[in-house]
N, C-alpha and C positions, 0 to 999 in steps of 0.2 A: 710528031707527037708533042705536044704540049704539056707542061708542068702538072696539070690540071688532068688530063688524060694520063699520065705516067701516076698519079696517084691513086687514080680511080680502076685503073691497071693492075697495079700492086696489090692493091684492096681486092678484088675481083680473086686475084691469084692465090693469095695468103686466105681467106674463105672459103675458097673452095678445092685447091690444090696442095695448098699449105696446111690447111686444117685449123686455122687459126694465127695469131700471131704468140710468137715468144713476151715475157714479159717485157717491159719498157728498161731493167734493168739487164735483161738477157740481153738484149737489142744494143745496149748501149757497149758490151763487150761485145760482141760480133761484129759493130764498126771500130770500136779500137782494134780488132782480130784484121780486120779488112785494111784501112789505113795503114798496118802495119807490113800488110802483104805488099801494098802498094810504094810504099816506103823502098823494101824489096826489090822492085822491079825500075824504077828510078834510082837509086841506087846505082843499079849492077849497069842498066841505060844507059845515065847519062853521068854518072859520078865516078869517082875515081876507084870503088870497089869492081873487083872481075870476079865473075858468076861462075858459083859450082856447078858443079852437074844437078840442076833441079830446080837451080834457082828460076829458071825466068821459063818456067810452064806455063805458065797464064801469059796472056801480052798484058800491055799496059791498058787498053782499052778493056781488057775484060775487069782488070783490080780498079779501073775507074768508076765501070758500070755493078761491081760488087758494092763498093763504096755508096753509088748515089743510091743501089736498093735499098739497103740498111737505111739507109738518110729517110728514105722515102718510106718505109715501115713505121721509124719513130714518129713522123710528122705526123701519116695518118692515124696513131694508134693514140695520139696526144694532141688530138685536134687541132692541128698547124697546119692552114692552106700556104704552101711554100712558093704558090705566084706571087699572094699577099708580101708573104713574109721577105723574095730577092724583091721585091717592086721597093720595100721600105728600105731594106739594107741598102739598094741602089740611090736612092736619096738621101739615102745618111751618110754614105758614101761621097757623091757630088757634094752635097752642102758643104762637108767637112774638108773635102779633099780640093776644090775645085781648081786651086792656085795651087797647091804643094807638089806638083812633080812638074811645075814648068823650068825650064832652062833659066838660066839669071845672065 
């Protein structure tokens, strides 16, 4: 599936399953909700905290893929094609970065 496919995905779902989308402010706390789950499960993973009984219901793939939907909700509801938008970040990335993490 493609970035482009994955929004058009979303969009399709949230219209017709969803019933529409939350607001663009609702959205924005549903991925700090999500992020934070995620946070959660890395954590208890791969950090020095040890998981209660509860903590780690979801795997990590699931709080990754809660995460990109949120992402993907806001983009479409705020007209951001998100191919565009990692194609440019990856460029302003290289340009800036292109020598900064070589060995000396």
């Amino acid at each position: 599936m493609t970035i482009k496919d994955a929004q058009e995905t979303v969009d399709r779902w949230i219209r017709g399953v969803g019933n529409g989308y939350f607001s663009e402010l609702t959205n924005m706390a549903c991925l700090t909700e999500e992020v934070g789950e995620l946070a959660r499960v890395i954590a208890r993973t791969y950090g020095d905290q040890i998981a209660k009984p509860g903590d780690l219901r979801k795997s990590l793939a699931e709080e990754l893929a809660d995460v990109l939907w949120v992402t993907i909700c806001l983009a479409n509801q705020t007209g951001v094609d998100l191919t565009e938008a990692l194609q440019s970040s990856l460029k302003k990335k290289t340009d800036r970065d292109s020598g900064r993490f070589q060995k000396k």
